[in-house]
Structures are given as C-alpha cells and as structure tokens.
C-alpha positions as CSV (number, residue, x, y, z in Angstrom):
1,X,10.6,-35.5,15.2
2,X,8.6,-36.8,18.4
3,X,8.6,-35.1,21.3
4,X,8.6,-36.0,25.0
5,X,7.2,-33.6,27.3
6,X,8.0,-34.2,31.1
7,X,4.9,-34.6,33.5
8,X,3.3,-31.5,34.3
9,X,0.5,-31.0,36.7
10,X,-3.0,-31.9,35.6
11,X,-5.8,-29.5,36.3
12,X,-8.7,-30.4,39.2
13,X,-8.8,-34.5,39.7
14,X,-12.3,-34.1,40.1
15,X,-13.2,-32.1,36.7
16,X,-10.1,-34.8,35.2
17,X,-11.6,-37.9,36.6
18,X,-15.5,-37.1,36.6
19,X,-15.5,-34.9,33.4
20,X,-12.9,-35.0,30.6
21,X,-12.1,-38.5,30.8
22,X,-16.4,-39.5,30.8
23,X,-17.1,-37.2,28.3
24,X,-14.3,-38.3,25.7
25,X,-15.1,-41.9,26.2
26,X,-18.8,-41.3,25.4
27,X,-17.9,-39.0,22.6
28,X,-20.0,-36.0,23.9
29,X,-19.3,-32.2,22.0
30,X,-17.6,-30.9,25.1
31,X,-15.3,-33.4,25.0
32,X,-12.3,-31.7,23.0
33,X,-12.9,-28.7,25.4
34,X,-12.8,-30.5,28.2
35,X,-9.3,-32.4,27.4
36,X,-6.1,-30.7,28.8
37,X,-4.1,-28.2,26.0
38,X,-0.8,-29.6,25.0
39,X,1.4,-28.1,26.6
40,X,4.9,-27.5,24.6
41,X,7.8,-25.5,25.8
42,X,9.4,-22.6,24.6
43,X,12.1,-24.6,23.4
44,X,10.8,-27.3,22.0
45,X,8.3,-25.2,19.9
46,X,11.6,-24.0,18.7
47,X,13.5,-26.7,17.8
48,X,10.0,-28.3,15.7
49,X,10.4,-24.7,13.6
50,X,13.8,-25.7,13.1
51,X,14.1,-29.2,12.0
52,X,10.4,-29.1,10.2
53,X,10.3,-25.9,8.5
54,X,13.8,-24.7,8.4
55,X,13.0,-21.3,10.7
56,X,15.5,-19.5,13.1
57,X,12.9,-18.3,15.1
58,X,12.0,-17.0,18.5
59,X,8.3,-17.8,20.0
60,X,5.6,-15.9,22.2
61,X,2.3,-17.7,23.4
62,X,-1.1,-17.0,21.9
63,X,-4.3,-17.9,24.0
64,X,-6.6,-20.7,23.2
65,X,-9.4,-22.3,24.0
66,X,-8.1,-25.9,23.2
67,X,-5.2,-26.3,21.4
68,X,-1.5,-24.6,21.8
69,X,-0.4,-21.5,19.8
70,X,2.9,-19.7,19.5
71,X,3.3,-16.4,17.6
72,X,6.4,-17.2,15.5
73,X,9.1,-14.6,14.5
74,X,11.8,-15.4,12.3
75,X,15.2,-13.5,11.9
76,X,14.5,-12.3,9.1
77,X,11.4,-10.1,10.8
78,X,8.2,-12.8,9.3
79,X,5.7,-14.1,11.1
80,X,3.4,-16.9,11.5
81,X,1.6,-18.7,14.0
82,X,2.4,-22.3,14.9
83,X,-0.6,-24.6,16.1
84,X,-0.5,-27.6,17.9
85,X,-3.9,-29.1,17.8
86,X,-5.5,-30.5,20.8
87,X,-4.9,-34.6,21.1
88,X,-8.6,-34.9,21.3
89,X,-9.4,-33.6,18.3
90,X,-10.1,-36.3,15.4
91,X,-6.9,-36.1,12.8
92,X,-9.9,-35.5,9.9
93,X,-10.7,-32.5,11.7
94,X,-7.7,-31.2,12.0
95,X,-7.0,-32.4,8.1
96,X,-10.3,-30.2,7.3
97,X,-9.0,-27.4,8.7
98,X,-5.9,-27.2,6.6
99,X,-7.4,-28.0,3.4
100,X,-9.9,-24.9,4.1
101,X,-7.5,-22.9,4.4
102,X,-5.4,-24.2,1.2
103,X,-9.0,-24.2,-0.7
104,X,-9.7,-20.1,0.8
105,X,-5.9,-19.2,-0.6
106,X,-6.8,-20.8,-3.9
107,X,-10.1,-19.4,-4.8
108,X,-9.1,-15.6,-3.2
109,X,-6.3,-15.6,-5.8
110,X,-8.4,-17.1,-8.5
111,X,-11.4,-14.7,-7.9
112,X,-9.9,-12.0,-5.8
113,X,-12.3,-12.2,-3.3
114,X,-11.5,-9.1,-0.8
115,X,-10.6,-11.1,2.4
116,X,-7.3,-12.2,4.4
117,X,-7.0,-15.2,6.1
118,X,-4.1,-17.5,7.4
119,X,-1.8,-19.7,4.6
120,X,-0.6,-22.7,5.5
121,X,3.4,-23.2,5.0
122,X,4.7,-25.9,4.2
123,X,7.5,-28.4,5.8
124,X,10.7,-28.1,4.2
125,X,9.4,-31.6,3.1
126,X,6.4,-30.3,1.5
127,X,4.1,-31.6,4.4
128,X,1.2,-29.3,5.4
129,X,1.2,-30.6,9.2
130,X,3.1,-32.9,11.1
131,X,2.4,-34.9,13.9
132,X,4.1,-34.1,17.5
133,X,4.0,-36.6,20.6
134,X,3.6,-35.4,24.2
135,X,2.3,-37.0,27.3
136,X,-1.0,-36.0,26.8
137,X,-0.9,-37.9,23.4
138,X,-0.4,-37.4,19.8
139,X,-1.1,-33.9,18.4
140,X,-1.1,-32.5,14.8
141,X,0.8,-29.2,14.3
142,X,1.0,-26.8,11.3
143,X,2.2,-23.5,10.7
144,X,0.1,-20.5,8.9
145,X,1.1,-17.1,8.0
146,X,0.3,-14.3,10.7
147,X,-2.4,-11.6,9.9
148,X,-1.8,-8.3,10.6
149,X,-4.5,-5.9,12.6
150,X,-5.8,-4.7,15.4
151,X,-8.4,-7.3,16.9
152,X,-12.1,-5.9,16.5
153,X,-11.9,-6.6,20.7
154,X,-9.9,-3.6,20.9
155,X,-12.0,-1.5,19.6
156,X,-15.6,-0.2,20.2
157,X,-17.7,-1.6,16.6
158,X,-19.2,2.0,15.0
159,X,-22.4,1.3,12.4
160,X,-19.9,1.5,9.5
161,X,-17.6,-1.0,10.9
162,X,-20.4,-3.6,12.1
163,X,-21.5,-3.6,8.2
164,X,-17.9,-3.8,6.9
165,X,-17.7,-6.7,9.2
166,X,-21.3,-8.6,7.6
167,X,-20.0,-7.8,4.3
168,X,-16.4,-9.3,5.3
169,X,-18.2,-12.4,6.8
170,X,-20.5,-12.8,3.7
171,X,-17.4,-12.4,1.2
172,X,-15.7,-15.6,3.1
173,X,-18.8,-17.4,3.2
174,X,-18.2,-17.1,-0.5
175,X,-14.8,-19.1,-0.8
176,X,-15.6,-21.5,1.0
177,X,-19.2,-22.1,-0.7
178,X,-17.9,-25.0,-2.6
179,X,-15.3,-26.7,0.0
180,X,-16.0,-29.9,1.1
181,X,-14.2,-32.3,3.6
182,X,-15.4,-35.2,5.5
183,X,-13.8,-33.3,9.0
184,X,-17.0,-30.9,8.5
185,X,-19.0,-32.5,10.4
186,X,-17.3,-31.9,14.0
187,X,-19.5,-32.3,16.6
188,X,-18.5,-29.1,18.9
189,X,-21.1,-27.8,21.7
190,X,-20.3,-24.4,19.6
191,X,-22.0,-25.3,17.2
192,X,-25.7,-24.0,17.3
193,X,-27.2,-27.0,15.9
194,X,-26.7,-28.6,19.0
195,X,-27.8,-26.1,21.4
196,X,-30.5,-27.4,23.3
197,X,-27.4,-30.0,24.5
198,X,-27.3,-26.7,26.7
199,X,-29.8,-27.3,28.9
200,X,-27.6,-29.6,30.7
201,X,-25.1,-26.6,31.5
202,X,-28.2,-24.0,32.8
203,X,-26.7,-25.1,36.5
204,X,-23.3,-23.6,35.9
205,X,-25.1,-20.1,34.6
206,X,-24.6,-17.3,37.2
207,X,-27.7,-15.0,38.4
208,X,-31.2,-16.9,38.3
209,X,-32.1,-13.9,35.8
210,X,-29.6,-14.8,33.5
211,X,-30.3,-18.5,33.8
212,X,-33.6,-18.3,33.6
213,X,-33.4,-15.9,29.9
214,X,-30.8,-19.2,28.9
215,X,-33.6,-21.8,29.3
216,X,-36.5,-19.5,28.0
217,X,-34.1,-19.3,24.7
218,X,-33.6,-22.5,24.2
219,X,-37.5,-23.1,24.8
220,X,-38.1,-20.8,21.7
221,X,-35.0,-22.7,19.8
222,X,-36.5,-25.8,20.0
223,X,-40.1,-24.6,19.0
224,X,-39.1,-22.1,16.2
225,X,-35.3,-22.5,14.8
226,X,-34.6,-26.0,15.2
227,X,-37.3,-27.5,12.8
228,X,-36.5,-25.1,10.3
229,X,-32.7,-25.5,10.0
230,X,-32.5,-28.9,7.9
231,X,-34.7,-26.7,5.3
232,X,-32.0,-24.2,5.2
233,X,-29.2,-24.0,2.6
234,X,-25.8,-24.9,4.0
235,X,-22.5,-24.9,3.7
236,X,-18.7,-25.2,5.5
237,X,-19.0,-21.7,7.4
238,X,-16.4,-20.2,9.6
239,X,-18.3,-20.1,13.0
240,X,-16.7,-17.8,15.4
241,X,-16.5,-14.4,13.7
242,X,-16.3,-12.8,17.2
243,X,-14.1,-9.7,18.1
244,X,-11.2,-11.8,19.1
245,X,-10.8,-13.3,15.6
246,X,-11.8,-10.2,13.5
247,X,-9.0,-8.1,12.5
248,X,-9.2,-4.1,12.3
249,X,-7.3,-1.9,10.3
250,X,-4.4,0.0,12.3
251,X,-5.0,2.8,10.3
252,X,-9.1,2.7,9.1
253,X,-11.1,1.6,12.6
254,X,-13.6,1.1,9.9
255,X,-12.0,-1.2,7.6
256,X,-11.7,-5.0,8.3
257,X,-7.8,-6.5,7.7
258,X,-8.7,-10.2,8.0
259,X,-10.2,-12.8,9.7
260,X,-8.3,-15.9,11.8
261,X,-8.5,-19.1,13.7
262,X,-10.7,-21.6,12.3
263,X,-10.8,-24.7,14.6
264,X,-14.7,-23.8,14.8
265,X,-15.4,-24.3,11.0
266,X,-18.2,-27.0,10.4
267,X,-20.9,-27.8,7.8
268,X,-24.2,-25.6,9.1
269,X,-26.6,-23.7,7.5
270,X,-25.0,-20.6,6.4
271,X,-27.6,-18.1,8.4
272,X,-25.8,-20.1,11.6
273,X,-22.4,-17.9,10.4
274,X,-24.4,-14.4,10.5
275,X,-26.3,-15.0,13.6
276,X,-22.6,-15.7,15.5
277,X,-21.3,-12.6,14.2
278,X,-24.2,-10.6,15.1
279,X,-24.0,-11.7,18.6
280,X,-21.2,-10.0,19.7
281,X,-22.4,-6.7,18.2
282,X,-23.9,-5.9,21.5
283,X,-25.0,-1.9,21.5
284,X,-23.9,-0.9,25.0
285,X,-27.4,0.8,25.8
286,X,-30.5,2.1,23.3
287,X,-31.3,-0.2,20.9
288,X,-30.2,-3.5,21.4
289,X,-30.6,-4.1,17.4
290,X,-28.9,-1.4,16.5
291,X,-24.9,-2.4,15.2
292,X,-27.0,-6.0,14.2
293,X,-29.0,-4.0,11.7
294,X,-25.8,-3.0,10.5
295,X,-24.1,-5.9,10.2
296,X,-27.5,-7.8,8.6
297,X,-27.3,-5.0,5.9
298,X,-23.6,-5.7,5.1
299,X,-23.8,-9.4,4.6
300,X,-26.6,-9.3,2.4
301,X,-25.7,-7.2,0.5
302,X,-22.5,-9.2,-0.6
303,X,-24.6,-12.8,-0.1
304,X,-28.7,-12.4,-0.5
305,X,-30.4,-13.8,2.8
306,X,-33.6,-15.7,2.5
307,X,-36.9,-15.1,4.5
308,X,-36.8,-18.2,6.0
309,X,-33.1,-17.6,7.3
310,X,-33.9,-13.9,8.6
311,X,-37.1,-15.1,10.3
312,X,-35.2,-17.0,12.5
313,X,-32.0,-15.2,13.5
314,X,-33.1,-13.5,16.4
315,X,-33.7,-16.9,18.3
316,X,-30.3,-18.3,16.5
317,X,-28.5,-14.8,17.9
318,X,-30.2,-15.5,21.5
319,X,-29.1,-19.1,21.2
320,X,-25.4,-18.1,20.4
321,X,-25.2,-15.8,23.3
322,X,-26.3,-18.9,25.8
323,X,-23.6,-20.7,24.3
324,X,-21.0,-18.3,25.1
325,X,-22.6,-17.5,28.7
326,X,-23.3,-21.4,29.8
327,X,-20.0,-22.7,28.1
328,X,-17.3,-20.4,30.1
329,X,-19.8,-20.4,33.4
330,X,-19.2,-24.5,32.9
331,X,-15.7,-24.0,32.0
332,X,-14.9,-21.3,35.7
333,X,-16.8,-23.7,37.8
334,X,-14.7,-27.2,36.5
335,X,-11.3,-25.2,35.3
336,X,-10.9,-22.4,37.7
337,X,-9.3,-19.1,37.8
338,X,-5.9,-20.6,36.5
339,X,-7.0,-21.6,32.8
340,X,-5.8,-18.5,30.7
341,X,-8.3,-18.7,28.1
342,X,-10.9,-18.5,30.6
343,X,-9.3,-15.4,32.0
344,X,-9.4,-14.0,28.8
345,X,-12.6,-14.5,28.0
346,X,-14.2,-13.3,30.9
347,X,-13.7,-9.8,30.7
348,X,-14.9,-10.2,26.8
349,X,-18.3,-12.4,27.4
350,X,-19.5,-10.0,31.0
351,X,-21.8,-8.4,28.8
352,X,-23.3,-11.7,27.3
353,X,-25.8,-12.1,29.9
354,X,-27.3,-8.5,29.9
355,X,-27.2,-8.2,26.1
356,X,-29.4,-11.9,26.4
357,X,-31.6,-10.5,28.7
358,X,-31.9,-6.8,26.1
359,X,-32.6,-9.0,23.3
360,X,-35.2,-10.9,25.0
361,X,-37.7,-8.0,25.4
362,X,-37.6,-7.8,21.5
363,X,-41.1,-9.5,20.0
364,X,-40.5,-12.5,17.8
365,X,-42.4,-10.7,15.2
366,X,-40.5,-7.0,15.2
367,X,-37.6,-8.6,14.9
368,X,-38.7,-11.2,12.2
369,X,-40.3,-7.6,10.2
370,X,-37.0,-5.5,10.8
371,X,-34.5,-7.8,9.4
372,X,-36.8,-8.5,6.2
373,X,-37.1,-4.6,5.8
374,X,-33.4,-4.2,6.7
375,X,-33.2,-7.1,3.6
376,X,-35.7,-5.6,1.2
377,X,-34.0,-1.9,1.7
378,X,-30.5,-2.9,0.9
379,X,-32.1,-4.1,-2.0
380,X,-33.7,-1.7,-2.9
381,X,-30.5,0.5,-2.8
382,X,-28.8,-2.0,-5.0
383,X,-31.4,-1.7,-7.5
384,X,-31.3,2.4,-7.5
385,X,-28.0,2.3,-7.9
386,X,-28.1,-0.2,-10.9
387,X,-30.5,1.6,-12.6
C-alpha cells in the first residue's frame, strides 16, 4: 500500500536549503538528523495497521528524534509501537535493526537471558517491514511489541537501581555478542567514534564555560581514547541506554522492566555501550562518580571489563556528554522551538553541561584507579561468594 501525504510545511529554508540538503548529498553523520521526520497522519497510520497487519487499532504519537512513531492499541487491549523510519536512513540500516531485534528474541528464549526488549510482528504476509511512500520519500515501517514500564526519566536513579541498570546493559550486550549485519556500520554523529566531528558544533554550545569544557574534552579524546579504541574488543552494542529508553518497574523503582528503541545500534567497542549509560547517571551534587560507580560495578559483574576499557571511560563518559550538549544546542539553533523532540529533550539534557563541567575536575588518574578498584572489588566479592 503506498501512501501520498499532502504537502506540509517544511521547517526553516535556511537550515533546509543550507543544511539538510548539503549534508545528505556529502554523506556527513548528521545527515539523517538533519532530514525532515515523515510525517504520517492519524489515519493513514491506521489504515497501514489495517491492510498490513490485520489490526483494528487506534494510534497516539510517540516522540523521536528522526523517525515517526505511533503507540498502537488494538481492540482487543494489545499494544505495540509502529515505526516509520526516516527516508534518509539507508534501507540496510533499517534491515539491521530488525534482524537485531529478531536475533535478541531468539537467543533470550534460547538462553533465557533476563532482559525485555521490542519483537518485531510480522505482516499478515509474513514480511517484517514494509515500505511506505510520502512526499518526503520512501520510508520503511515495521511494527514491534510495546514494553511495559515506567521510563528510568521518571524517576530519580538510587545506587541499587544505577547497578541494576549496568547489569541490565551488560546482560544485552550479551545477546547481541554474536549478531552481525552489514547495517552496523551506520555512520551517526552519536556515535562516539566520531566525536571529535564535534568540534565543528562547539559554536552552537551555550555559555563559554560549557563550551570551553566541550573542546577541552575532545582535546583529551583525541590524545587518550581515540588511539586506543581500534585495540578494544567490539561488538553490535545498543548505544543509547539513556533514561528515556530504560524502563522501570511500576512496582520495584529498583528493578529494570526492559530496554527500547534501537535506531542507535552500531558496531563499536563494547566499553562505548557502558560509557553512554553512565553518562546520564549524573549525581545531582557530592560526588560526581557516585551512581557511575554503581553502575560500573553492575555491568561487570555480568560482563568482565578490561583495564584498557576502564582506563578510558572517564574521557569516553566526558565525550558522550558533549555529544548530547553540542547535538541539541545545534539542533535549537537550526530547528527551533517547534521540533517536539527537541522540546523534549531539553528539559532532560539541562544538566549535561554542569555534570561535564563536575566531571572535569576529576584527575585522569583517580578516575582511571577507581573504576579498576570498583573492577577488582566486584571481583573479589564474586570470588568470596564462590568459595
């Protein structure tokens, strides 16, 4: 079924004409962020539920950064998400994005790994996406099952929590240690391999401070992570494990319920996963380290971190948090105050530039010794207990 959406308006014809349209053609990583959502109706998200999958079913919108999302309910009371992939984004990316999520379902049942994540449904053809047409060009679509909790956003992370949460991280980095797809390797700006691409979004940072901690970061990025990552062991990892896409527990605040959206997934060393998640465990005041610690603790004690990954998280942390601070202050001054996700964000990413500026006045060297002793003490617990 293709469908024709009628003209809508475009955003800014300056960011349209100067930006998007000069960064898809020279195939730069901000290029899918910078292309228009689609931008399908109520009804027509409808009737694709209908004729492809066979569902009665009212829909709700779900924010996102690139791509379209409705929250589906059927009349018989199930839910599931249907996602319409951005027209930028390359048809094997969107292909490795399904099949991670067919190859997750498949080793979680076949090893009971203790994680939920979205299945993909099937077409009432048997198809696990299907391609939709629209005025801003050919999309993919595909329909997954809806996760059930309380995002982690909602909530304020205690200790216990920000180690359930490694652990949770670590057991997914698990199923999907032996996926491979030729989608994986993305090029995204997200992704903190490509960081110091940064630098040419320090002008868009707000407050010379802030700025100034941005390009300081990358400084140390370049000097101390960057030549070590090709050493590092990698994998396809998920890539955003922030408090948007972490699911709590309704009734244990403690307890992780799942984990969603995984347009971000990419091949990367797998200490790249931990350092996003610990990034948004940002300890409102004291010790900056603090939940971090926690979290550090968690993953390794479900996936063994090497010294060569610890020794460099604090500048791959640091790096992360420039990525979520220049991105959006990019995205507000060429989007403006109408893009929802950017409204969204906002309010979540205000502490990004403080927490940057916290971290900062941590030594290379104690933080390097604190997550190899937060390392060496989890096992040594493992080994009392085995014993």
């Amino acid at each position: 079924m293709n469908l024709i959406l009628w003209p809508f308006q475009a955003y800014s014809a300056v960011f349209r004409a100067r930006e998007s349209v000069k960064l898809i053609q020279e195939n730069d990583p901000l290029a899918v962020i910078a292309e228009e959502a689609p931008r399908f109706s109520d009804a027509e998200a409808i009737a694709v539920l209908k004729e492809r999958y066979g569902f009665d079913a009212t829909v709700g919108t779900l924010v996102s950064e690139r791509d379209q999302n409705f929250r589906v309910r059927t009349a018989s009371g199930e839910q599931y998400v249907l996602k319409i992939a951005n027209a930028a984004e390359a048809s094997a990316v969107t292909d490795f994005q399904v099949q991670a999520l067919l190859h997750i379902a498949a080793v979680v049942a076949r090893e009971k790994i203790p994680i939920d994540s979205p299945a993909v449904i099937l077409t009432v053809d048997g198809e696990s996406q299907i391609k939709l047409n629209s005025t801003t060009g050919q999309h993919v679509a595909r329909v997954v099952t809806f996760v059930k909790g309380i995002p982690m956003a909602e909530r304020v992370a205690s200790p216990q929590l920000a180690r359930n949460m490694g652990a949770y991280l670590a057991h997914l980095g698990v199923a999907l240690r032996d996926f491979s797809h030729p989608g994986s390797q993305q090029s995204l700006l997200w992704d903190l391999q490509q960081a110091l691409n940064l630098r040419g979004l320090v002008k868009y940072v707000n407050g010379d401070d802030v700025a100034q901690a941005v390009t300081d970061t990358l400084d140390e990025f370049e000097s101390h992570a960057a030549p070590a990552l090709g050493s590092l062991r990698a994998q396809v990892i998920h890539s955003d494990f922030n408090p948007d896409n972490v699911l709590i527990d309704a009734e244990d605040p403690d307890r992780v319920a799942g984990v969603i959206d995984f347009g971000d997934m990419l091949y990367a060393p797998l200490v790249v996963d931990v350092a996003i998640g610990a990034s948004y465990l940002r300890a409102p005041d004291g010790d900056p380290l603090r939940l971090i610690a926690e979290f550090i603790a968690g993953y390794h004690s479900v996936q063994p971190l090497e010294h060569a990954e610890t020794d460099i998280l604090r500048e791959l942390i640091q790096a992360r948090l420039c990525t979520s601070i220049a991105i959006l202050d990019w995205r507000a001054a060429m989007r403006g105050a109408d893009d929802p996700y950017l409204e969204k964000q906002v309010e979540g990413e205000a502490s990004a530039g403080n927490f940057l500026c916290r971290m900062r006045e941590i030594p290379r060297d104690s933080a390097r010794q604190l997550f190899r002793q937060i390392c060496a003490s989890v096992d040594e617990s493992s080994h009392d207990r085995k014993g």
